[in-house]
N, C-alpha and C positions, 0 to 999 in steps of 0.2 A: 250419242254425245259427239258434238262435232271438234275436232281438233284444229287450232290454228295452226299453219304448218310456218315455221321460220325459212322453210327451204323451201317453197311447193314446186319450181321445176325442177326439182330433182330426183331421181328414180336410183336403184340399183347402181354401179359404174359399169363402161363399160367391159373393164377387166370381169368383172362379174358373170355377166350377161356373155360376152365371148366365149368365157370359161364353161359357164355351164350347155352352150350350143355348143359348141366341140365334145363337151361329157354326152352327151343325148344322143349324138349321132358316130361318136368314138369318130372323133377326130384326131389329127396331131395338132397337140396344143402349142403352139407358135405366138399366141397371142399373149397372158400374161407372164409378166418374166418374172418367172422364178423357174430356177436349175431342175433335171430330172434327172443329176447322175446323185452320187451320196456326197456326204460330210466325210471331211478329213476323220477319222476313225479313230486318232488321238484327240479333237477336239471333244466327240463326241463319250468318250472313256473320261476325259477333265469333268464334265459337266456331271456324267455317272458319279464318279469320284467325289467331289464337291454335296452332291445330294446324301452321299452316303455318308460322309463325314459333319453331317449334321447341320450344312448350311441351307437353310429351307424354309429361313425366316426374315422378316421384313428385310432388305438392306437398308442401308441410308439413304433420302428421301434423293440427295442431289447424285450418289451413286459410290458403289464402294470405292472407296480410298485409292486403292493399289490397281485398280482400274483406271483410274480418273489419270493415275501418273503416270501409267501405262501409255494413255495417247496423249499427254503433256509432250512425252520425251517421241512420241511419233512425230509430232506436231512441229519441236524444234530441229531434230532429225530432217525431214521434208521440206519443211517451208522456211526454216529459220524463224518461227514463230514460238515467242514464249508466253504460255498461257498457264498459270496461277492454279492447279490441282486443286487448292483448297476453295477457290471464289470466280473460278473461270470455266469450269468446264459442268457440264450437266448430262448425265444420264439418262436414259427416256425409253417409254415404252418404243420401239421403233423412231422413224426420223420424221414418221407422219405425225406423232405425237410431237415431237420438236418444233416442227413447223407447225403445227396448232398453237403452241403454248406460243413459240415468238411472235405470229400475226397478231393475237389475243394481246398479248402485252405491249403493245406499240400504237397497236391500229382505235382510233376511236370516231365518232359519231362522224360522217361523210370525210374522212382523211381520203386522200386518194393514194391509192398503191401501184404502179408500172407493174404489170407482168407480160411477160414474152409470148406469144403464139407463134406456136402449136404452145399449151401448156397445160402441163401434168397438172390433173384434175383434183388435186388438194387442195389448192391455194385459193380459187375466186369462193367456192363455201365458207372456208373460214373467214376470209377480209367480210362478206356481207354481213354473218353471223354478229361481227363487230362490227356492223353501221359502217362501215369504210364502203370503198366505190372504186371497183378496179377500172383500170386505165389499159387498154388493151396495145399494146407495139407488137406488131406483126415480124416475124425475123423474116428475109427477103428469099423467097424460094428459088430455084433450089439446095441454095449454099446453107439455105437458115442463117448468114450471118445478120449481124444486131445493125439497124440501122440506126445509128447514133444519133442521125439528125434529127429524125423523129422524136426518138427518145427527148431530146432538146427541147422540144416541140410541145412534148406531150406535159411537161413540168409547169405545174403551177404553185400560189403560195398553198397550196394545200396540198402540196404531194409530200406524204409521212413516208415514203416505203418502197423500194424497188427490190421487187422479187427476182433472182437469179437462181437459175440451176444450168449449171455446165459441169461435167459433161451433161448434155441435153437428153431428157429423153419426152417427147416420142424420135428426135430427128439424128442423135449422133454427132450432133454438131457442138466443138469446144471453143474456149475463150485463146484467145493471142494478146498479144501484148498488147497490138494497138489497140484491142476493148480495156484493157486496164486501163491506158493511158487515157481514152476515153471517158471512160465514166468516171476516173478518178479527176479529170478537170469538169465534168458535168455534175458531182454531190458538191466539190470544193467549196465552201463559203455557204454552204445551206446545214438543214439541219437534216438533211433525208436520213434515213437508215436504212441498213441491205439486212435482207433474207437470204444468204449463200445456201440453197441445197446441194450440196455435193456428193451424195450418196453414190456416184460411181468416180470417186476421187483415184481408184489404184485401176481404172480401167481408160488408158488412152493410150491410141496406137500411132506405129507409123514414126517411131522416133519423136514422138511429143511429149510435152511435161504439162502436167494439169497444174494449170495458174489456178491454185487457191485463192478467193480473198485471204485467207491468214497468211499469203507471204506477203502483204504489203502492207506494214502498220498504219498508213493515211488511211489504206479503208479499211482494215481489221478494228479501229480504232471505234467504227460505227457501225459493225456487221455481227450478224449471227451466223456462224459457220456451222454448216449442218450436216451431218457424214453418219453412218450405218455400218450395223457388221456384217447386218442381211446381204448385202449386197457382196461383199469380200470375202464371204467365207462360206457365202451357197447353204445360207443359213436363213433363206427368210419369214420362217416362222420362226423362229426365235422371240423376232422384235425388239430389237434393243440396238438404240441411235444414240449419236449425243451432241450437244450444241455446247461448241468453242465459243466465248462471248466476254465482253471486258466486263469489272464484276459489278458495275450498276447494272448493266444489261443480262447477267446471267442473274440476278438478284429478281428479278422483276419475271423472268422464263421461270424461276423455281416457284414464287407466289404464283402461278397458272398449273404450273406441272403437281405440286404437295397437292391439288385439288382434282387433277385429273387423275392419276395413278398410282400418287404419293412417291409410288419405289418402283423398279424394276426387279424382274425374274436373278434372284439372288446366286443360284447356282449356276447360271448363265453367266454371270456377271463373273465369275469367281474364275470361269473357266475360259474365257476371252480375256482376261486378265496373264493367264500365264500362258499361253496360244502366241499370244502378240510377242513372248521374245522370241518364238520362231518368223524373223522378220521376212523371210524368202520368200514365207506364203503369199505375204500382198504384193513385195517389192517384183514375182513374177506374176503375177495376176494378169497384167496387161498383154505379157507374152503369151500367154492362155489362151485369153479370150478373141487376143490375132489371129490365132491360128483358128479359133472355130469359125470367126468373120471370113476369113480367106475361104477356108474349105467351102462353107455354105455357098459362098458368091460363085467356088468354081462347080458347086455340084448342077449353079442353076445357070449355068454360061451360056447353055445352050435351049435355055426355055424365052419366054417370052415378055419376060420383068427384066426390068434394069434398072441395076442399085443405085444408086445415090448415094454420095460422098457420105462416110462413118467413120468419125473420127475417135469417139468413144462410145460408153454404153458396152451392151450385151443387144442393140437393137437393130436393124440392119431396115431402111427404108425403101422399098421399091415401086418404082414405076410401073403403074398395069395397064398404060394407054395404049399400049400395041394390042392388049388382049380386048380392052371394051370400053366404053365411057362410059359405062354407069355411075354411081354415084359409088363415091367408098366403100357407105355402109352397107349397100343393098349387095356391092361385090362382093366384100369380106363374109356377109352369112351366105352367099352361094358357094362360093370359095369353101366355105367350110361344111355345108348339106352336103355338096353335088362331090367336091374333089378331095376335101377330108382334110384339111387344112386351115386351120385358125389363125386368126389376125387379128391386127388394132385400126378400124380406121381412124387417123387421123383427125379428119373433120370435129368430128367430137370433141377435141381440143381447141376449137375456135369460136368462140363466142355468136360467131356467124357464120359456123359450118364451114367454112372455106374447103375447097376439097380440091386437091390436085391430082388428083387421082393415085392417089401412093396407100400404101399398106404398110405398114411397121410389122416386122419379124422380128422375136426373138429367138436369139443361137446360142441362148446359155444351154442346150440341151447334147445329149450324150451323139457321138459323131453316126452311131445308128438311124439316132429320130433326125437329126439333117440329112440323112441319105435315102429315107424312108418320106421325107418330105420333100426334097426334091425333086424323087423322080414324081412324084403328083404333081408338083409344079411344073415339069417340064410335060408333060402330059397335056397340060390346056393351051 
């Protein structure tokens, strides 16, 4: 029986496929990001706790209560953004689920939606799936900044949707003021709406402040702000995200989400709820994850890659043109057979392959496996 496929170029991702060639040939996994050291040990005893005490049954659909208030009072705390517990804020199987449900809820029959390349490979499946038609802006290499004029450019009466995720990942690269001030005169007087993924919201370095869209009501007014715990608490199996949205627009993300997962992990929920008044954990996060960016960059100071400006993330970008021009992809699986080190190529995030010959690292792992992957990298 033959199946009609809604996706047919689509295969595995390539976090998948990287992940499982580094498993085959016991590599060090560099490539998809998620942490190798543990969970805070208290967060982990909450969620025991929680299961023991008998919570282990549906939560509510849009997410527990004293959760939801929990990153209300984050949200005005940060950004100066106030956002309605009871009609603003939604719970979600992770933030990929979040962003499924808000493309789905917006996006209809050829709408076109701006997304950035390089771009994390969530977003153009879902817009198709919805008969929408992405509209590809390139960020300008090597800074990855947004070129605005394009973006201008690229706007028609039929653009429903521009997709944003700062801090960036595959590239590191974050938002400044003059992109607010930008795009905030480039939606003005239209009806667009933003997709804000922010899931690396507590990770920016170097003395910078992550520009939420929730600190500016002209655009919070039209966006869905989309943030994770995976990410800030080195929890990414957990899976549980949640999207800030004013509440005709979180109204319309809950009829998508009651159908995709209904509720989220209840015991999870219960114990990220009382986690978050230990505020230190995320408010140092960024110091953290500096210090792992630094070390890595100086463990490979003396190898043959050169990083590329990382201003957030856990992902660190390098140039491998001193070592070969091959193509990304075909480096990154040698890279990981022959010297044992896993990566992202990039390309892969561009609609048209584009390849600078760069690898994306990540350095959320323990300062051993950065030192153990290093010196392989300094090696070739």
């Amino acid at each position: 029986m033959n199946l009609f496929s809604k996706l047919p170029e689509l295969g595995v991702t390539i976090f998948s496929e990287m992940s499982q060639l580094a498993n085959d040939h016991a590599a060090i996994n560099l490539s998809q990001g998620f942490p190798d050291f543990d969970v805070h040990p208290d967060l982990t005893d909450l969620v025991t706790q929680f299961m023991q005490k008998g919570h282990n049954q549906y939560a509510p659909m849009q997410g527990l209560p004293l959760l939801r208030e929990r990153i209300a009072e984050k949200a005005l705390e940060l950004y100066g953004a106030t956002y309605d517990p009871e009609t603003e804020i939604t719970i979600t199987s992770g933030a990929t689920e979040a962003l499924f449900a808000a493309i789905t809820a917006v996006v209809r029959k050829d709408d076109e939606v701006i997304v950035f390349e390089p771009a994390y490979d969530a977003y153009e499946p879902v817009i198709k799936l919805s008969g929408g038609v992405p509209v590809y802006v390139k960020l300008r290499f090597p800074e990855y900044c947004i070129a605005w004029d394009e973006v201008q450019d690229a706007i028609t009466p039929k653009t429903q949707l521009i997709v944003l995720n700062f801090p960036h990942n595959p590239t590191g690269a974050v938002l400044s003021e003059e992109d607010i001030t930008r795009l905030t005169q480039i939606v003005q007087d239209t009806k667009i709406i933003i997709v804000s993924d922010e899931v690396y919201e507590h990770i920016v370095f170097d003395g910078l402040n992550h520009l939420s869209i929730a600190r500016y009501p002209e655009l919070a007014s039209r966006s869905f702000v989309i943030s994770s715990f995976g990410k800030t608490y080195h929890t990414t199996g957990w899976k549980i995200g949640y999207c800030l949205a004013p509440a005709a627009f979180s109204k319309e993300i809950q009829k998508i989400h009651q159908y995709l997962t209904f509720a989220s992990n209840t015991p999870v929920q219960h114990a990220y709820a009382e986690f978050m008044q230990n505020k230190d954990i995320y408010l140092q996060l960024s110091e953290f994850y500096q210090q792992k960016r630094d070390r890595f960059n100086a463990l490979i100071e003396e190898s043959r890659f050169r990083p590329l400006p990382c201003k957030g993330t856990y992902f660190q970008m390098l140039d491998y043109s001193a070592i070969t021009d091959e193509p990304d992809l075909k480096f990154a699986k040698r890279l990981t057979v022959d010297h044992g080190v896993a990566s992202i190529p990039p390309s892969v995030f561009y609609h048209l392959h584009d390849d600078h010959n760069v690898l994306r690292f990540c350095f959320a792992k323990k300062d051993e496996t950065l030192e153990l992957a290093a010196e392989k990298l300094c090696r070739i």
